[in-house]
Structures are given as structure tokens and as C-alpha cells.
C-alpha positions in Angstrom: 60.7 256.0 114.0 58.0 257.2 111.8 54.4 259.2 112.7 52.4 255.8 111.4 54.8 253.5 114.2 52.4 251.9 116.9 51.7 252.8 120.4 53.4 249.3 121.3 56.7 251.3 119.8 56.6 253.8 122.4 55.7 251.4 125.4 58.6 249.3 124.6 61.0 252.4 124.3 59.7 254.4 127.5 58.4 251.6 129.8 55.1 250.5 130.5 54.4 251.9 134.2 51.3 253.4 134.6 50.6 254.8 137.7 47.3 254.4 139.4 45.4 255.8 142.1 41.6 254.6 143.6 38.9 257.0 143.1 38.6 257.2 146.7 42.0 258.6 147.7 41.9 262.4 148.6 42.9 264.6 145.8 46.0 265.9 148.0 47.1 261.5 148.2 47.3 261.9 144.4 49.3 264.9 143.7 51.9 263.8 146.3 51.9 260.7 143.9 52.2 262.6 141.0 55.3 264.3 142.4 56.7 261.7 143.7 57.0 259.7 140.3 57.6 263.1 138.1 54.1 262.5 136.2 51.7 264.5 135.0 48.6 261.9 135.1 47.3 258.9 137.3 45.1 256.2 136.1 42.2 256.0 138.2 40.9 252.2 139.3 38.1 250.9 140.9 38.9 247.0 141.3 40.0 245.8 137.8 38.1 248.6 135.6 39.4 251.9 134.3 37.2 254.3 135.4 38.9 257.9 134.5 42.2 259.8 134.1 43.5 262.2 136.8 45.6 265.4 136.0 47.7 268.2 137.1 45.0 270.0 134.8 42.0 268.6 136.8 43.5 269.7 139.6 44.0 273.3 138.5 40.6 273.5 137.0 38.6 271.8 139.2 39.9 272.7 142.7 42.6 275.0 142.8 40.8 277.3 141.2 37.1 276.7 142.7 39.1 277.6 145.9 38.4 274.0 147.3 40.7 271.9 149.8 42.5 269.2 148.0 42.7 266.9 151.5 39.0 267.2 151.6 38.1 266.3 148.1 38.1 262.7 146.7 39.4 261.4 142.8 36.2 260.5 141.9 35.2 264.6 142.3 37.3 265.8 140.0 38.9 263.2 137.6 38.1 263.0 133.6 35.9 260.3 133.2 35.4 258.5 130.8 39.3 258.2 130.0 40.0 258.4 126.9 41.8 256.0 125.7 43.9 254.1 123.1 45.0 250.4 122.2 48.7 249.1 121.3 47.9 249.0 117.1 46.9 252.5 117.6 49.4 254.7 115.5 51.6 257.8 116.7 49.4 259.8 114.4 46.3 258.7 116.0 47.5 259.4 119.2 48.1 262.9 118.2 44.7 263.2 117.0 42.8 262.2 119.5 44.5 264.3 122.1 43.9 266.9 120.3 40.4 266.5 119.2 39.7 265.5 123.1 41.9 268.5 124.3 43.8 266.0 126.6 47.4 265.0 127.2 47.9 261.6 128.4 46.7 258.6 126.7 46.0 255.4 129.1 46.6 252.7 127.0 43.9 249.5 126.9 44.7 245.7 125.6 42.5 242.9 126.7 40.0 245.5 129.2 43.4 246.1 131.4 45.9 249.0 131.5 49.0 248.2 129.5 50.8 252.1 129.8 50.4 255.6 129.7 51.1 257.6 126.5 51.8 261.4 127.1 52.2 264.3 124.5 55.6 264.7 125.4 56.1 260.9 124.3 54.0 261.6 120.9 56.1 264.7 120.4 59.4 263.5 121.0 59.0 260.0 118.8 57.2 262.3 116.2 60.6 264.9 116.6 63.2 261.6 116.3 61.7 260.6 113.3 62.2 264.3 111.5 65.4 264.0 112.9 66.0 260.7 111.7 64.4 262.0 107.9 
């Protein structure tokens, strides 16, 4: 395990779920998702396409505290759009970079226009921790 391994690495270590929700679903539909599954982040699909991120932070931010009702508001209203993303050459590194640069903390990750996994900073941390460990 090294900082410069790929995304694919991590994907074939953790799993490739990534959760999804419609932007249509209430807000309230996706937390009890979120929960459900012990994730921090959903995907959000219209059809085939990525069309933004979802997560706990949104949620916080953008309704909790606006004071607005969660089983009233829709995905679409408060997700981060456009997601951003990586591929499965991109490096550990990289990852780590762009979620800081783009203050975010959950990577969807994009081969061939579809959704392939979810990388987290807890995964980026913990490879990038194995690999001191491993040094």
C-alpha cells in the first residue's frame, strides 16, 4: 500500500457498493438510507447519469440549519452538484487532493460515464495510514 496506489486498489479492498438515491426522493427517504447502510454520502441518479453527491453535510447546512422540514424537501434542493468526481487510475494522492481543494469528503468514482464506487476520506486515510504502517 503506498499514497501513489490507484483508486481501483481501494475499490477492490473495500467493495464497490455505491449507494444511490433519485433526485426526487424527499430529503428525510435519504437520511433513513444513509443510516440504514452506515454511510455518510449517496449518489444521486437521474436515469443512467450522475447528477450530484448527497451528504450528512448538505443536510446540516442546507436544511437543518435553514430550519427547513427534511420530509418536505426533495435531493435535488439540497445536494452538491456537479459531483465531483474521480476515475479508477486516479491515485490515493490525488484523491486526497482533490477532496481537499473541493472541501468534500466522498469521491464517486466514474469509468465508462457509470458509477463504479464511492471513495471516502476515511478510505484515503486509512490506505494512506497502512502504508506508514507498513514503511
Amino acid at each position: 500500500m503506498k499514497p501513489l496506489d490507484r483508486v481501483e486498489l481501494i475499490l477492490k479492498r473495500k467493495g464497490s457498493q455505491a449507494y444511490s438515491i433519485t433526485p426526487h426522493v424527499t430529503v428525510y427517504e435519504a437520511l433513513e438510507k444513509m443510516a440504514e447502510n452506515s454511510i455518510g454520502a449517496l449518489v444521486v441518479i437521474d436515469g443512467t447519469d450522475l447528477i450530484g453527491i448527497m451528504s450528512e453535510r448538505d443536510y446540516a447546512r442546507k436544511v437543518i440549519l435553514d430550519r427547513r422540514s427534511s420530509k418536505e424537501m426533495k435531493v435535488h434542493e439540497i445536494m452538491s452538484s456537479p459531483a465531483v468526481t474521480v476515475n479508477l487510475r486516479t491515485t490515493v494522492d490525488e484523491c486526497m487532493q482533490r477532496m481537499t481543494d473541493k472541501r468534500c469528503r466522498h469521491l464517486p468514482v466514474v469509468e465508462g460515464g457509470r458509477v463504479v464506487g464511492v471513495v471516502s476520506i476515511g478510505d484515503v486515510v486509512h490506505w494512506i495510514i497502512t502504508a506508514q504502517d507498513l514503511t
